[in-house]
C-alpha positions as CSV (number, residue, x, y, z in Angstrom):
1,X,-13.6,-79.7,-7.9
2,X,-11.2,-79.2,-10.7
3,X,-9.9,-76.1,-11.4
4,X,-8.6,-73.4,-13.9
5,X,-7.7,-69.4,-12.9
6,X,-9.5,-66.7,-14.2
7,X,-6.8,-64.0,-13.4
8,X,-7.6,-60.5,-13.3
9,X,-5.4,-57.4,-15.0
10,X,-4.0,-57.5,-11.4
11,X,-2.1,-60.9,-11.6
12,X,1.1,-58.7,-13.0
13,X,1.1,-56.7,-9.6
14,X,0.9,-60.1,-7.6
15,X,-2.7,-58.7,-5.9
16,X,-4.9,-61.1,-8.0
17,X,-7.0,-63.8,-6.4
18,X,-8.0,-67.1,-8.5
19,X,-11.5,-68.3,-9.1
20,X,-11.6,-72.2,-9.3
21,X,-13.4,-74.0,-12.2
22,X,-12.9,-76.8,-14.3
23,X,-9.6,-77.4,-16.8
24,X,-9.3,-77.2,-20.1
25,X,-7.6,-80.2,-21.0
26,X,-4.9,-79.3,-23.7
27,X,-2.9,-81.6,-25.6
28,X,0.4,-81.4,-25.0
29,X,4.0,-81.9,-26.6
30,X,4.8,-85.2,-28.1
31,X,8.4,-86.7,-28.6
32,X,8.3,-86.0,-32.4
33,X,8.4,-82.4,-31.6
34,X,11.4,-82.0,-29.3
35,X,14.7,-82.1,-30.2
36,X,17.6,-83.4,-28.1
37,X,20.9,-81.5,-28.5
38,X,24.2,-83.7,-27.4
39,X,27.5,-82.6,-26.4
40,X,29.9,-84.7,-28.1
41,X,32.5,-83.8,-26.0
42,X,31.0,-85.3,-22.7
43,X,30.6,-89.1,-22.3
44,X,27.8,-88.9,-20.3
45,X,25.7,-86.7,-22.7
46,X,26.1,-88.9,-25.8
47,X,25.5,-92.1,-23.1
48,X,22.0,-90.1,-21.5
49,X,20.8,-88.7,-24.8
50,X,20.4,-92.2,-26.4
51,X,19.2,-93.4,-23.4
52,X,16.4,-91.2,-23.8
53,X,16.2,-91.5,-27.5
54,X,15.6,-94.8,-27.0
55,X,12.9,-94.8,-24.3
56,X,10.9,-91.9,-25.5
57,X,11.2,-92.8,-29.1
58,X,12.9,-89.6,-30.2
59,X,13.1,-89.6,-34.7
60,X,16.8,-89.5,-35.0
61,X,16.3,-86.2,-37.7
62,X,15.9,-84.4,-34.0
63,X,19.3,-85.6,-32.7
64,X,21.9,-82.1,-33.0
65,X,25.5,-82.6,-31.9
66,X,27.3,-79.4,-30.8
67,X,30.7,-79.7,-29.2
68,X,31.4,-78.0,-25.7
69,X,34.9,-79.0,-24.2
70,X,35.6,-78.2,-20.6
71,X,31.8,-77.8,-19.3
72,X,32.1,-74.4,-18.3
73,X,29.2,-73.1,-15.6
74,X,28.6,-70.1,-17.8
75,X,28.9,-68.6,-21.5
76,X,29.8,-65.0,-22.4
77,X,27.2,-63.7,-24.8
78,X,29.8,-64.1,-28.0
79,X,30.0,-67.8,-27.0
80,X,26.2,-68.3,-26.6
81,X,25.8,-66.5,-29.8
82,X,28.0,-69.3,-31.8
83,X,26.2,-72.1,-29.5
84,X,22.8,-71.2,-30.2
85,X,23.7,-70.9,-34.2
86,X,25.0,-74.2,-34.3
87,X,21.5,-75.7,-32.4
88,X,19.2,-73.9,-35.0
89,X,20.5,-74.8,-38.3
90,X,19.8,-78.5,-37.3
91,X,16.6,-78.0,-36.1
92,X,13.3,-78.9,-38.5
93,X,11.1,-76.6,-38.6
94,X,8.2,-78.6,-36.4
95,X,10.5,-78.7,-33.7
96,X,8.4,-77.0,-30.3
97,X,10.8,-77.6,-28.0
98,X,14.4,-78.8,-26.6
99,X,16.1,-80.5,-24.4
100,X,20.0,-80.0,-23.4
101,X,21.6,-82.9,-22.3
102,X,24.2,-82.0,-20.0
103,X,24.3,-79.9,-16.5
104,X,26.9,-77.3,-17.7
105,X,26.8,-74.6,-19.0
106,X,23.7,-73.5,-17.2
107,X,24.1,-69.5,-17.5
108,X,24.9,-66.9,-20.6
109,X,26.1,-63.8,-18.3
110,X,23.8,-63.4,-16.5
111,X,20.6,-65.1,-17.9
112,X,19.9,-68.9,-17.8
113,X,20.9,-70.7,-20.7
114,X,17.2,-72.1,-21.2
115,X,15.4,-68.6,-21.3
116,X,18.3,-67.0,-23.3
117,X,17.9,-70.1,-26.0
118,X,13.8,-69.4,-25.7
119,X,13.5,-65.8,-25.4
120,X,16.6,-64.6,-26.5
121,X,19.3,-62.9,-24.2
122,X,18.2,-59.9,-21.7
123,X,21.6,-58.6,-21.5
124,X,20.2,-55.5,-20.0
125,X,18.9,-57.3,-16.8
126,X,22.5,-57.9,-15.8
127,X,23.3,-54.5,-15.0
128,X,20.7,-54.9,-12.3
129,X,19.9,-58.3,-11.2
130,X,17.2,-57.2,-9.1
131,X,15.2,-55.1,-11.7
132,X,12.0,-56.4,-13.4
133,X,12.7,-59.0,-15.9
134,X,11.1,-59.1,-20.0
135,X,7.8,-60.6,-20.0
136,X,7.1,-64.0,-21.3
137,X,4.2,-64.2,-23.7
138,X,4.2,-68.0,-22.8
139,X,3.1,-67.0,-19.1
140,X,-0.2,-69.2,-18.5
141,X,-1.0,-69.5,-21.9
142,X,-4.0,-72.0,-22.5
143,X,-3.9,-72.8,-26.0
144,X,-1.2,-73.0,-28.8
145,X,1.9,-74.6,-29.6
146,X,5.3,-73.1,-28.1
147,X,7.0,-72.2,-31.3
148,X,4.4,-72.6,-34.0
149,X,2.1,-70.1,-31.9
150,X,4.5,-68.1,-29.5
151,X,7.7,-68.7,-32.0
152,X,9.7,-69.4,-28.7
153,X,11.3,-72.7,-28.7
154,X,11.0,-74.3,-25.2
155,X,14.4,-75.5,-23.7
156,X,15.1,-77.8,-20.5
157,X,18.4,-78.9,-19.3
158,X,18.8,-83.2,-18.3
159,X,21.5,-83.1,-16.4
160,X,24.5,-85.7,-16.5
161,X,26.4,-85.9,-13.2
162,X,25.3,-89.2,-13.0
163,X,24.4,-91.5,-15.6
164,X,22.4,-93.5,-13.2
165,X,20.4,-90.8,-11.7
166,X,19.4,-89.7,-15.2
167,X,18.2,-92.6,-16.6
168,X,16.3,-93.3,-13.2
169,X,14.9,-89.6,-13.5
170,X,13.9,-90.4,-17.0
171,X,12.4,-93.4,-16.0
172,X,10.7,-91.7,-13.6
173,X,9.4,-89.5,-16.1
174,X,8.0,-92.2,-18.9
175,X,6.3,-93.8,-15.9
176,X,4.3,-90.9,-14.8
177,X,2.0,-91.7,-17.9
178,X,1.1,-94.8,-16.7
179,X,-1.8,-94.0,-14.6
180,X,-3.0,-91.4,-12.5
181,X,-2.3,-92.5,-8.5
182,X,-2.9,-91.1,-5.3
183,X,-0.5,-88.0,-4.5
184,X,-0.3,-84.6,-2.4
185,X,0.8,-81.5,-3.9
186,X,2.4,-79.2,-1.5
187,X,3.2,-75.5,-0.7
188,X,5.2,-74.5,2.6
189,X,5.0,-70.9,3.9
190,X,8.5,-70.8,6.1
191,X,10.4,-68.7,8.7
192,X,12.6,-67.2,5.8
193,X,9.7,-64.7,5.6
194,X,11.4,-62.8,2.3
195,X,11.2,-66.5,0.5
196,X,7.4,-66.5,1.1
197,X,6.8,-64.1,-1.9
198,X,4.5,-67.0,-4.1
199,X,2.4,-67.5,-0.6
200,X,-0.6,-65.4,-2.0
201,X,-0.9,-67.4,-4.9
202,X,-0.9,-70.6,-3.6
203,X,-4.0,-72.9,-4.3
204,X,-6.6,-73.1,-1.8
205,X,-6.4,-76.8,0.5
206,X,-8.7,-79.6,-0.7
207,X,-8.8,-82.6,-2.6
208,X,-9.5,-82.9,-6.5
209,X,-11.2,-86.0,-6.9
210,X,-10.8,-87.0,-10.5
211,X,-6.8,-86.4,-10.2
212,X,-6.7,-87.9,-7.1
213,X,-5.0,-85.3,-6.1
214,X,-4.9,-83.8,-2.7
215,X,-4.2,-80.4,-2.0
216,X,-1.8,-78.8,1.4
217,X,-0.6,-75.8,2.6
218,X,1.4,-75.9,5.2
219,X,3.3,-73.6,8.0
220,X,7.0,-75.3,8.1
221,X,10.2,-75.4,6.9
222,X,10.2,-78.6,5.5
223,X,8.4,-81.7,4.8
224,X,9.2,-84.6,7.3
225,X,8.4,-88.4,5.8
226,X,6.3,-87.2,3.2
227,X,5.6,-90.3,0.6
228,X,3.4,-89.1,-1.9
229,X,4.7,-85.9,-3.7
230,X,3.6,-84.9,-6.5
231,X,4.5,-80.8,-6.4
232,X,6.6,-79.1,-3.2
233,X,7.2,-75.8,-3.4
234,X,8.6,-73.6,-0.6
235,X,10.9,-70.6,-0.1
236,X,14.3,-71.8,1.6
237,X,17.9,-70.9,1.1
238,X,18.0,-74.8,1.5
239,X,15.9,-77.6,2.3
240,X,16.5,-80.0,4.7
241,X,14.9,-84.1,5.0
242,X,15.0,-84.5,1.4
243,X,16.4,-87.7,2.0
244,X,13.3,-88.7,3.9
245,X,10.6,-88.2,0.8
246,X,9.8,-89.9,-1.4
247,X,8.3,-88.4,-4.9
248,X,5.5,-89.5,-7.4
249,X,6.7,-90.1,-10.9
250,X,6.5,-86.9,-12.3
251,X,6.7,-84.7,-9.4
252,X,7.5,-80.8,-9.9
253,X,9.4,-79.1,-6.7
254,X,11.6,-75.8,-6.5
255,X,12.5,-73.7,-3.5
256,X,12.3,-69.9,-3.9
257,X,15.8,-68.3,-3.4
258,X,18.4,-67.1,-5.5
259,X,21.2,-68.8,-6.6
260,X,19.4,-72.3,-6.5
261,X,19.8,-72.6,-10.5
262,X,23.5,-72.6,-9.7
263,X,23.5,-75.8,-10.2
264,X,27.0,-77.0,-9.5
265,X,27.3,-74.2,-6.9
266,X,27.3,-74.3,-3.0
267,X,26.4,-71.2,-1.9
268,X,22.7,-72.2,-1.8
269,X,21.0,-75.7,-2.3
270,X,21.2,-76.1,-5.9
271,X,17.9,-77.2,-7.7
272,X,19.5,-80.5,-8.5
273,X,19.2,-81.9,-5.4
274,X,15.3,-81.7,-5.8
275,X,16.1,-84.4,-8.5
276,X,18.6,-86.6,-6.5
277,X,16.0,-87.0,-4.2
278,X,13.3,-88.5,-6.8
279,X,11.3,-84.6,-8.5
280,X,11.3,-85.5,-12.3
281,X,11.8,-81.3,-12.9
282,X,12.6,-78.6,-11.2
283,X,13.7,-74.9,-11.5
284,X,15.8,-72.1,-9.8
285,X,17.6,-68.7,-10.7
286,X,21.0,-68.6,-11.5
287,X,21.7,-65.1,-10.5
288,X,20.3,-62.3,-8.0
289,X,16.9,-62.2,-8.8
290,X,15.3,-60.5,-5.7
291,X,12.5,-62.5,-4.5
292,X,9.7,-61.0,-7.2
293,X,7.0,-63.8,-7.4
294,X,7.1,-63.0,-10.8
295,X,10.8,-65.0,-11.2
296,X,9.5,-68.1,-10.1
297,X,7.2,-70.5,-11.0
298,X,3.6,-69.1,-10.0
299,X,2.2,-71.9,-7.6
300,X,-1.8,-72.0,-9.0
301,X,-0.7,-71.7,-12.6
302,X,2.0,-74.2,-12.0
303,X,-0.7,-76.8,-10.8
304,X,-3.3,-76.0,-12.9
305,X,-1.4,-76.5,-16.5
306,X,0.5,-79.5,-15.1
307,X,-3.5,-80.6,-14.0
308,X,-4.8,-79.8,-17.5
309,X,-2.4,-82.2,-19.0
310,X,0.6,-80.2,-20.4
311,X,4.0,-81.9,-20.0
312,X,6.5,-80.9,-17.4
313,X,8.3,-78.2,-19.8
314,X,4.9,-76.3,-20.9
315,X,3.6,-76.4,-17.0
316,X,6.8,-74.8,-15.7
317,X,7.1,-72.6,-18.4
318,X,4.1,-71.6,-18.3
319,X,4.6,-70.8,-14.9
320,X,6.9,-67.9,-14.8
321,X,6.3,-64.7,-15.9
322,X,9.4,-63.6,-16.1
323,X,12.1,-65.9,-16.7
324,X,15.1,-64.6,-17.8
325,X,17.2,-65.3,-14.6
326,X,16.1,-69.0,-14.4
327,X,17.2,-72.4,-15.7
328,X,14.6,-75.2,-16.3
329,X,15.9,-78.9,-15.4
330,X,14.5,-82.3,-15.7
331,X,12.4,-84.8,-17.7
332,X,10.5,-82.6,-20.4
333,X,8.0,-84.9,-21.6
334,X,6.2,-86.1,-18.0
335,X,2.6,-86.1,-17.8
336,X,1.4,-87.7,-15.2
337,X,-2.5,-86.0,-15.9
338,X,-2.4,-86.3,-19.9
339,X,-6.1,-87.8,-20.6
């Protein structure tokens, strides 16, 4: 059977359980409504952003050239300030949502760049990392468009280490429309017990006909040969056998720990590699967020949006209730379940 959540007032304490009906189908984000900002100062952003243009049709009145020399990981809030200035005053007013082509910057202090563009910058979460973060109103929302609704402008990052890899990913992405196939979405409790905080809210095994979608939970610490992902989520400092998977177009997969949305950092395994190895979006924190559920993407709502028919960047964020401390990366406009 398909299936929507009917959360109770508990869902904000993480102690609510999901009933399972049928899906609202919604209609989702179209290419006229995001915009694509370009750093003119990286090669590979100008080469990946009309690469994308091009495939996914993007009006040229949503191109917005900014100018960021040196790719730094992170902005101070001064220099995020002048960024995000320069991105709205060429933005039309029907624009929903954006995607930043380039990898770096990824972080403003301590925030991600994506939620402090969308939500504006929590600079009081970075005297304590680890404290609760400012509610999304975004978090599961069924109806309504991101800005015209919510007045929160959705952001993504595309990254642009590789030219190649990006214009695969997005190929990956424009293909997911195609049809719907035969995939497996699935959710790994592991032996890093304090990464198995979204456990409880993952959705129950089975198989959803219609989507041809089937449905595992699993007791591991990584998939082994898997060849039909469509989501993987787990809770590892770093996930091993990547290179053994193989990922539908449009697949969503993040790992719960905490510095995974340092992207070009090694302490962790950064949420890029979940791209390298085929994902068309992923997610992770780029600073100390503790391992609330409430800072990651929320398995059942995760599925169920993505299910409904949003695109990649309304399912994942939708997904998190509080997302101040993580960065959104990938191919915004998959849907691999649009009707």
């Amino acid at each position: 059977m398909l299936f929507s959540l009917l959360f109770t007032g508990a869902l904000a304490s993480g102690h609510a359980r999901a009933q399972f009906t049928a899906p609202a189908m919604s209609p989702a984000l179209t290419a006229a409504q995001l915009a694509l900002v370009v750093n003119d100062d990286e090669p590979n952003s100008v080469a990946i952003a009309e690469y994308y243009r091009q495939v996914r049709n993007i009006p040229a009145a949503n191109i917005v050239h900014v100018r960021i020399p040196n790719r730094p990981r992170k902005l101070s809030a001064d220099e995020f300030a002048t960024l995000k200035k320069q991105i709205d005053s060429q933005l039309k007013p029907d624009i929903q949502a954006v995607l930043m082509v380039w990898t770096a910057p990824y972080a403003v202090e301590c925030n991600s760049i994506t939620s402090a563009f969308t939500l504006g910058l929590d600079a009081g979460l970075c005297t304590r990392t680890c404290g609760a973060g400012q509610p999304s109103s975004y978090f599961n929302a069924a109806r309504g468009l991101p800005y015209g609704d919510y007045k929160m402008r959705l952001s993504m990052l595309l990254p642009t280490e590789s030219v190649a890899q990006a214009k695969e990913l997005i190929d990956r992405g424009v293909s997911a429309g195609f049809r719907v196939q035969e995939a497996t979405a699935y959710y790994l409790m592991t032996s890093e017990t304090a990464r198995n905080s979204r456990a409880p809210f993952f959705p129950p095994a089975g198989r959803l006909p219609s989507k041809k979608l089937n449905i595992k939970r699993l007791r591991a610490d990584e998939l082994d040969g898997a060849a039909d992902i469509m989501v993987y989520q787990t809770g590892m400092a770093r996930v091993n056998k990547l290179e053994t998977l193989k990922f539908a177009p449009g697949a969503l997969a993040d790992h719960l720990t905490s510095y995974g949305g340092d992207l070009l950092g090694t302490a962790q395994m950064s949420s890029l590699r979940w791209l390298e190895a085929g994902a068309t979006a992923s997610y992770g924190s780029v600073s100390e967020p503790c391992n609330y559920w409430q800072k990651f993407p929320q398995p059942t709502v995760l599925l169920q949006r993505y299910l409904s028919g949003d695109t990649a960047i309304e399912a994942y964020w939708k997904s998190v209730a509080w997302p101040a401390q993580g960065v959104f990366i990938g191919e915004p406009l998959s849907t691999p379940y649009r009707r």
